[in-house]
N, C-alpha and C positions, 0 to 999 in steps of 0.2 A: 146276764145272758140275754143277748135278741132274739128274741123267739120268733120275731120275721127271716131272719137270717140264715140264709141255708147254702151260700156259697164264698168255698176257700176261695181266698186272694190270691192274684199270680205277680206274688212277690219275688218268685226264682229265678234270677239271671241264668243265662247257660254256664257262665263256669261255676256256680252254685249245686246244677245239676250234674255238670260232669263229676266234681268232686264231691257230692253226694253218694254215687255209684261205688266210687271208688273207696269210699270210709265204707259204704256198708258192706265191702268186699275185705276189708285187707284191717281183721281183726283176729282175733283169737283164733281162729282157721289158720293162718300161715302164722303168726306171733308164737301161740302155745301148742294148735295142734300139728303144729310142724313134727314136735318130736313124736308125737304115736306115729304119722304116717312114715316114719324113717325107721320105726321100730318095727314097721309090719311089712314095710318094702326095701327098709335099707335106698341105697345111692337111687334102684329103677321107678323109685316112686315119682320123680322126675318126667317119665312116660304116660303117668296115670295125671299129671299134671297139664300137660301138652295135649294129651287128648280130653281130658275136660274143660282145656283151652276152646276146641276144637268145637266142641258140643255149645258151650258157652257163645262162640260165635253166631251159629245159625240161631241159639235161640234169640241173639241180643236183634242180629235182622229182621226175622220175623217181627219181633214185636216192633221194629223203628219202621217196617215198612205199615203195616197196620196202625201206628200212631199219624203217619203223615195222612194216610186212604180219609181215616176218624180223628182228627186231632184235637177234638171235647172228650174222648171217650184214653181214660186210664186203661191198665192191663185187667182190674176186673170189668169193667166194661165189657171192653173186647170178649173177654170168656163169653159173660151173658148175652153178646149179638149173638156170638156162636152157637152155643148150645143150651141156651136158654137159663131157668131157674135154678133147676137143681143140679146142674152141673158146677152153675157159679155158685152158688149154696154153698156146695160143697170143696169146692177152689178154695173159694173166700175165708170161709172159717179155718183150713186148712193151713193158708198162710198167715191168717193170724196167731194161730196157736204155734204157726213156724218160728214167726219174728215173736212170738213171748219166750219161748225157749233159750233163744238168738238174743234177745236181751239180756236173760238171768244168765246163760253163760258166760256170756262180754261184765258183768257186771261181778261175778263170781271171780273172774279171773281178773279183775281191776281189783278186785281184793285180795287177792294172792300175791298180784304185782304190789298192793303196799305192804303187805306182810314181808318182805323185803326188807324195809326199812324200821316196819310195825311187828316183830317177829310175837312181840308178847301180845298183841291185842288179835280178840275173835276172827275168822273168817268172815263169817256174818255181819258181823260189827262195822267192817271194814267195807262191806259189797252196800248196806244202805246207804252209807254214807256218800259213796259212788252213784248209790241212786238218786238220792236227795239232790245231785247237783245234775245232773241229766235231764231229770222230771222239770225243775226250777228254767233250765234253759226253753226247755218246749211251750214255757207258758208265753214267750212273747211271740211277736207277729213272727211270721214263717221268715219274713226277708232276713232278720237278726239268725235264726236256724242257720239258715242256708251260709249265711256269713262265717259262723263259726264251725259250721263241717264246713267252708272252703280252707281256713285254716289248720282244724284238726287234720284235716288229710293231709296240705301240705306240707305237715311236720312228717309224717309218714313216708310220704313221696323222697322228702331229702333225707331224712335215716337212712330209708329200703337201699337209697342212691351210696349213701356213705358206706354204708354196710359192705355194698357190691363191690365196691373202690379198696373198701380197706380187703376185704378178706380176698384181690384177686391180688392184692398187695402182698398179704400173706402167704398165698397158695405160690408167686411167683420169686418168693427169698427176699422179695427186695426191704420186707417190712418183719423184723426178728420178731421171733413167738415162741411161748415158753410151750408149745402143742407141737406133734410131727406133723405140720400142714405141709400133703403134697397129694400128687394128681395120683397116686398110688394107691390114697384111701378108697378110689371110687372102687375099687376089685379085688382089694387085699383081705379084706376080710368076708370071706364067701363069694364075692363075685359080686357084677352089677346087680345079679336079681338071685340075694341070697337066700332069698325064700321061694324062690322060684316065680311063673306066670301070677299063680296062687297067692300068692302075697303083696304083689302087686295090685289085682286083682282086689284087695280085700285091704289097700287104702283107698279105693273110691266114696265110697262114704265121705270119709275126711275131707276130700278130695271137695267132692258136691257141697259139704257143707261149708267148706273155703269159700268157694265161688260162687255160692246163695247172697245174694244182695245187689248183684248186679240187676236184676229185672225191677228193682228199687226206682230207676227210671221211668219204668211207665205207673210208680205211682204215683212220681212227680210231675207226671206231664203237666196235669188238668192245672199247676200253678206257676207252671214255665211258660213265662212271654216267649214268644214265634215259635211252640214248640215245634211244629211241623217244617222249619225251615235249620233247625240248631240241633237237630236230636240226630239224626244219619251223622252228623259228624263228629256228636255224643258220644256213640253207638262204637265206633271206627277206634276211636281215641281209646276208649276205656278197654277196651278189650287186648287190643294189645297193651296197655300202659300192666294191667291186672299177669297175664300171662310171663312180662316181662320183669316183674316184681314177686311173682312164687319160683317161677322156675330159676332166675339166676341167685337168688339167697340160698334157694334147696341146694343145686350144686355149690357154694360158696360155704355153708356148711360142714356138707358131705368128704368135702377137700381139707377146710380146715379139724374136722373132727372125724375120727372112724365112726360112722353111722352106729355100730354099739356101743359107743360109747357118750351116744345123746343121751343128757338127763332129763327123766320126764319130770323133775321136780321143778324145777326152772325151765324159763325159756333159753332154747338153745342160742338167740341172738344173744343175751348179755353172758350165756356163755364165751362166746367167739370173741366179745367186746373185751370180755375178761382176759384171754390168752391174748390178747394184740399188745397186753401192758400200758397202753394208755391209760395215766389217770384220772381215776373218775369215769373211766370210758362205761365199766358196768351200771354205776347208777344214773349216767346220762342215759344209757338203752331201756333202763327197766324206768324212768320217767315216757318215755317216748313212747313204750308198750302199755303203761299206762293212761295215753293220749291215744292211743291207738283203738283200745276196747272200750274207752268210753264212748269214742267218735264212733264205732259199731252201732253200741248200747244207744246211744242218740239216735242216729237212726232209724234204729228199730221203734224207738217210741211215735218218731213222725209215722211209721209205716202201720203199727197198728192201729194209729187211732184214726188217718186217712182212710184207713182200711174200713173203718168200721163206719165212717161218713160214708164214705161209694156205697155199702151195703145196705144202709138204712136207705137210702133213695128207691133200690129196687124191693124193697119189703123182706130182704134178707136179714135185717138186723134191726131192733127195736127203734123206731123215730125218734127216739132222743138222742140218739147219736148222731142225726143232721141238724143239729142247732150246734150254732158257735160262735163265739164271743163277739163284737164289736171290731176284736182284733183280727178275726176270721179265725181263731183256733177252736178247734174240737174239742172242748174241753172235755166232755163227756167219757169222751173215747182215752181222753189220756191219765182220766181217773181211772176207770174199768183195769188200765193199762197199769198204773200202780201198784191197785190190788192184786192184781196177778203177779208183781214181781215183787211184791213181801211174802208171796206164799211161795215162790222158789226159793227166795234167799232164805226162807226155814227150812227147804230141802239142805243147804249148804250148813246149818245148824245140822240136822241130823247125821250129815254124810259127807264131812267138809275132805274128806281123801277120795270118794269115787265119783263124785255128785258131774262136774265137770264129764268124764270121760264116758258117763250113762247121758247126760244130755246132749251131747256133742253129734250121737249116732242118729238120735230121731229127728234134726232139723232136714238132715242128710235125706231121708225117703220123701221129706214132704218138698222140697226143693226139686227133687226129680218129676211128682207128680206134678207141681205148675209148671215147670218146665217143656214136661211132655204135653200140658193144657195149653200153653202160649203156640208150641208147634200147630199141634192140631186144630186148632180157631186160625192160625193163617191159614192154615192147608184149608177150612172150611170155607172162610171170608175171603177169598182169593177169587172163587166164583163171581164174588157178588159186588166185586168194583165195579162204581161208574165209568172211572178214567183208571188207568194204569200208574201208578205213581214212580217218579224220577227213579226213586230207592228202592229195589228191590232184592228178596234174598235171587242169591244166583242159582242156576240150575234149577227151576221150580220143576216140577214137587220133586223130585229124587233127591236134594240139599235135606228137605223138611220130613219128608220119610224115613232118611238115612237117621236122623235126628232123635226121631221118634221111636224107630225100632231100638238103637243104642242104651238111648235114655230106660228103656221099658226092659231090656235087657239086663242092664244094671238095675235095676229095680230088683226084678225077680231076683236074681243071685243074692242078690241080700237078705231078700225075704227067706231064701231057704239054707242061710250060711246062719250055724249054730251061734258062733261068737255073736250074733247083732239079736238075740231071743228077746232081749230085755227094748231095742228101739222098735223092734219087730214087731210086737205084740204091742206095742203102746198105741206104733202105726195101725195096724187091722183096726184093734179095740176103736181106736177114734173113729177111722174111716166108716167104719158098721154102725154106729153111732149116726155120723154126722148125713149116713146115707136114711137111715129111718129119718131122722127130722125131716131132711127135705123132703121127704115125701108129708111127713103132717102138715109141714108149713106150707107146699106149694097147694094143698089142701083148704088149711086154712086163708089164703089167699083169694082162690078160686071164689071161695065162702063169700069174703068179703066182695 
């Protein structure tokens, strides 16, 4: 360890970071938790996709306008010009304990995807194993990272692509299936919104914790060459590339299966792969889905242990987390980061049938809250430009307000919808928590 060394490498090409965004996006969220959101919205969940499209856009501006204004300053950065200590305090810890969740999930479900083939061997057994090679990747220099989430993803990118081809193949006769794949499913079974607004309404969770990872870019900026010149068109790319990859599989789905009859045992893609009768087609899907959540699961490890680097620079996080190898890795942080995902993968020991579908709900509120944090630091930092920058969100402030009140909107409804008690109360309990610290630590700060 250089104990002089206190700055990451900016090993990250732009298409490194574009398809970084894009793995930490399009994991177990649309893979596996496709089929609860089909189970709670049926065909209209599609709506709740589109409009978290929608949110997802302003907030991906905001943050790309504010990286080019500050382009040394990452998304917790940014928080702390904004609103100081304890706001980022409590940001920061927030989304690390988001992306540890987001890991053990992705990594739960990378064991479920080999229990596929692995039927007689552990859950557990199966998710270290997943971790062992994850962890093992993040020890080399970030440029090697960046290389191999540019591949993982785009194995993803061409599935999502073949998926859409084969199942409008399906949906349209031309391609025989042993399924009744037709454009009738979207209404025939209760209608487009069989559970009504209300259940619509009550995939957004799912919905938010899908499309958590995108903001993964500003915490790649600080090691992206020109980030201020390659990120607005980062930003552009991703958003629709993401939007265009949930909503056309949801419908392709929807079409090819009666929405009640998605099984949440499996993923519903190597379902669909399964009715097209191509051979091999399901165990090439369920290899793909298991490239897909480790490429999450990766991510997640760069995100919390950068995370924990940015924090320790502003006295948010112990000083041993800004020392890092020779190679520029944080080593520090992506041990911390280990430990924490042997102690889920014994949650998956104790609870290998609920464990998934109870951690899935709490990444969902803490993704709203940095969400509504990144709006609110542009709406603040927007005053206090030198120069006006090329890229900016449009319609300022009524774009980033509209954003804000949406985001906080959904928020509350979750907090006071019975079904989410169990992400609900993990949420509060932390927040109450991580709000007493800040105030000791910005304390103890002072002190010092």
């Amino acid at each position: 360890m250089g104990n002089n060394q206190h700055e990451l490498k900016r090993g990250l090409l732009p298409r490194h970071v574009q398809f970084i965004a894009l793995a930490g996006m399009i994991g177990t969220g649309i893979f596996k938790g496709s089929s609860d959101t089909l189970n709670m919205a049926g065909p209209s969940v599609v709506i709740a996709y589109l409009i978290g499209g929608l949110l997802l856009f302003i907030v991906m501006a905001a943050l790309g306008e504010m990286a080019i204004v500050y382009p040394n300053l990452n998304v917790q950065h940014l928080i702390y010009k904004a609103f100081g200590f304890q706001i980022s305090y409590i940001v920061g810890w927030l989304y690390w304990i988001n992306w540890i969740i987001v890991i053990i999930v992705e990594l739960i479900a990378g064991g479920s995807f080999l229990q596929y083939w692995f039927p007689d061997i552990p859950l557990w057994l199966l998710s270290i194993i997943c971790a062992a090679f994850i962890i093992g990747i993040n020890l080399f220099q970030v440029k090697y990272y960046g290389e191999l989430e540019f591949w993982f993803a785009g194995i993803k990118i061409i599935t999502l692509t073949a998926f859409i081809i084969l199942g409008a193949l399906l949906l349209l006769g031309v391609f025989p299936s042993s399924t009744s794949a037709s454009f009738a499913n979207y209404t025939a079974y209760g209608g487009f919104f069989p559970h009504g607004i209300s259940g619509m309404l009550s995939a957004f969770l799912v919905v938010m914790f899908s499309y958590g990872g995108a903001e993964l870019i500003g915490v790649a900026v600080t090691e992206t060459k020109d980030s201020e010149k390659v990120l607005p068109k980062i930003i552009k790319g991703t958003v629709w590339r993401v939007i265009i990859f949930y909503v056309f599989p949801i419908l392709i789905i929807c079409g090819v299966i009666p929405w009640n009859q998605v099984s949440s045992e499996e993923s519903p893609f190597v379902q669909v792969f399964g009715f097209s009768g191509l051979p091999g087609a399901a165990h090439v899907m369920n290899f793909v889905l298991l490239t897909a959540v480790l490429s999450a699961a990766n991510s997640g490890i760069y995100a919390t242990s950068r995370l924990l680097f940015t924090m320790s620079q502003t006295g948010e996080a112990p000083k041993a987390f800004s020392k890092v190898t020779k190679k520029g890795i944080p080593l520090n942080g992506i041990l911390v980061t280990t430990l924490c995902i042997l102690a889920g993968v014994f949650l998956a020991y104790l609870t290998p049938d609920q464990v998934i579908s109870y951690l899935m709900t709490i990444p969902g509120f803490t993704i709203l809250l940095l969400w509504i944090s990144i709006c609110s630091a542009q709406l603040k930092l927007r005053t206090r430009y030198e120069n006006q920058p090329f890229f900016q969100v449009k319609w300022h402030p009524y774009t980033t307000i509209f954003a804000i009140i949406a985001l906080s909107l959904i928020f509350i409804s979750f907090i006071f919808n019975k079904q989410n008690i169990i992400g609900t109360t993990v949420c509060i309990v932390v927040l109450a928590v991580l709000t007493i610290l800040s105030f000791m630590m910005k304390k103890s700060a002072h002190r010092k």
